[in-house]
N, C-alpha and C positions, 0 to 999 in steps of 0.2 A: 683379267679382262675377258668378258665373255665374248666367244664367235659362233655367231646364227648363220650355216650357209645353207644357201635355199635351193635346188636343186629341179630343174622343172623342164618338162618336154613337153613340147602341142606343136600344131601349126608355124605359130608365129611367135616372138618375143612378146611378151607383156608389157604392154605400154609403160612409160616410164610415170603416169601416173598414178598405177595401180603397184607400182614396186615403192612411189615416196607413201601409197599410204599404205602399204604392208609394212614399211621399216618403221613410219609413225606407229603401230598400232602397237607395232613387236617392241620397239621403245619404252612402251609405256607397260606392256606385259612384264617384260624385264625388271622394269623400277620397280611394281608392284608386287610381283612375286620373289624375284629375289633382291631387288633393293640396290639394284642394278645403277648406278646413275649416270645423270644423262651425259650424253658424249662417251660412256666408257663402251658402249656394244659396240662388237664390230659386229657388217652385216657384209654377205657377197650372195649375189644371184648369180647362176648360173644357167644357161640356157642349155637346151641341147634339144636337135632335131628327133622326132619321132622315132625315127631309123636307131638312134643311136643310144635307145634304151627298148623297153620291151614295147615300144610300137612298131617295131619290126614283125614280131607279128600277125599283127592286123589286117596285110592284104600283101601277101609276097609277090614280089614280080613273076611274069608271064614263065619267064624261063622255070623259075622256082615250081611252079605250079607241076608245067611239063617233067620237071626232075622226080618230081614228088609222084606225079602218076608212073612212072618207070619205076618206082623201086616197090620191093616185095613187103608186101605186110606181114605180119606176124601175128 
């Protein structure tokens, strides 16, 4: 039995109607490629804050900044 886990960070969670037709789509992916059928895919979404993958990155807090100007570059 196949498992699709979907893994995804932004803003906000993904409306729950853009996940029934990502698992409609991936449904049908699955049947067609590998002959998959229906009811046997499992699927899980997982969400996760910006923070808590590499959009930590993208604008460190105030103190971060100040940390980062005090240390010595190389």
């Amino acid at each position: 039995m196949p498992l699709l886990e979907v893994v995804y960070a932004r803003e906000e969670p993904l409306p729950v109607e853009r996940r029934r037709a990502f698992a409609c789509e991936a449904v049908e992916i699955f049947r067609q490629v590998l002959g998959t059928p229906v009811g046997r895919l499992r699927l899980a979404f997982y969400y996760l804050e910006p923070e808590e993958s590499l959009g930590l990155l993208d604008a460190p807090p105030a103190e971060m900044r100040a940390q980062q100007a005090d240390e010595p570059t190389a």
